[in-house]
C-alpha positions in Angstrom: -54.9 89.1 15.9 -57.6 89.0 12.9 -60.7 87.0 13.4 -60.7 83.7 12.7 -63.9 81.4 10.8 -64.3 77.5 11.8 -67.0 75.8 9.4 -68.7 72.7 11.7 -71.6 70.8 9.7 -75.1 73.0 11.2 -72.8 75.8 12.5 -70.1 78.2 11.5 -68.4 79.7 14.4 -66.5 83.6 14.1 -64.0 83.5 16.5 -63.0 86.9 17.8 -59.5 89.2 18.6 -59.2 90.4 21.7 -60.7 94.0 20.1 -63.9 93.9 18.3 -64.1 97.2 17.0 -64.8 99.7 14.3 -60.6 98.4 13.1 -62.6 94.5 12.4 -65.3 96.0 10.3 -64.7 95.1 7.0 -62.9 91.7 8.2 -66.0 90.9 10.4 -68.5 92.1 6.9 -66.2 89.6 4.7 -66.7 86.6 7.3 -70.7 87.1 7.5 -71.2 87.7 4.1 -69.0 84.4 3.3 -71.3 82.4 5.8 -74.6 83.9 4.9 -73.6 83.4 1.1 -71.9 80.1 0.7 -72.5 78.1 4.1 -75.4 75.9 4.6 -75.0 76.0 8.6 -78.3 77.0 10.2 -76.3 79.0 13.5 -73.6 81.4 13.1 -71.8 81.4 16.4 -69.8 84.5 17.6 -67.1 83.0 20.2 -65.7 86.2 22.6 -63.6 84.0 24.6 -60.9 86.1 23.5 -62.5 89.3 24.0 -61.9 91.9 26.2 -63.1 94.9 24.3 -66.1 96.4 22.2 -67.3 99.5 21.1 -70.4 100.7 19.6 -69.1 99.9 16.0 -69.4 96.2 17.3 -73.1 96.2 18.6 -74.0 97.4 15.5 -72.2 94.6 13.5 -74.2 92.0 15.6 -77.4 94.1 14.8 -76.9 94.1 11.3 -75.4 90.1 11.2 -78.7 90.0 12.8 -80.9 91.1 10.2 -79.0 89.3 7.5 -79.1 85.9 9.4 -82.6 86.2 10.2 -83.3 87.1 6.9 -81.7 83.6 5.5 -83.1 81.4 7.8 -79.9 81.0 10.2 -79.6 81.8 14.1 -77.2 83.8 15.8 -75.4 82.6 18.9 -73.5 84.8 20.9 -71.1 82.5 22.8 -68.2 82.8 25.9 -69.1 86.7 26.8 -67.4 87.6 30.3 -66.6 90.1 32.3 -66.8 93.7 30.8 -68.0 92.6 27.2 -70.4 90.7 28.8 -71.7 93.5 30.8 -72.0 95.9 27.7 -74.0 93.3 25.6 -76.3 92.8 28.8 -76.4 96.7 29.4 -77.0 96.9 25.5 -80.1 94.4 26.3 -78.5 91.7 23.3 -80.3 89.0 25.4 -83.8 90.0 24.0 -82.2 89.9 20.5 -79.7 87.1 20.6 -79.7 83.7 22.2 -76.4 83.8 25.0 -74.6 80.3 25.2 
């Protein structure tokens, strides 16, 4: 399963595969550069409800969606983390960086 965009009117919402990993890269690059180019939404919301994996190639993608949302006036929401994914963003301290919903 690829990831999957939904446009709302103040947010945009990348919903994730079960894997987010270094394989989703250049998908995952092609969604944020679409939304931080083209969308006037001021949150980008990464769902993992459907996630049960990450790797390190995956923190760094937030990092760097990070930077270039920041840097264009939008917030990053990282949304519906549990069990194991959830641990490795909390062990990875995200929540300094990232606002948890």
């Amino acid at each position: 399963m690829n990831l999957a965009t939904i446009m709302h009117d103040d947010s945009s919402v990348i919903k994730l595969p079960a894997r987010f990993d270094f394989q989703l890269m250049q998908d995952f690059r092609a969604a944020v550069d679409g939304i931080i180019d083209q969308s006037p939404c001021r949150r980008i919301v990464i769902d993992f409800a459907s996630t049960e994996y990450l790797d390190s190639a995956a923190l760094g993608m937030l990092l760097v969606l990070r930077d270039r949302a920041r840097g264009s006036g939008k917030a990053v929401i990282l949304a519906k983390a549990r069990g194991a994914v959830k641990d490795v963003l909390e062990i990875a301290n995200f929540g300094k960086l990232f606002a948890f919903h």
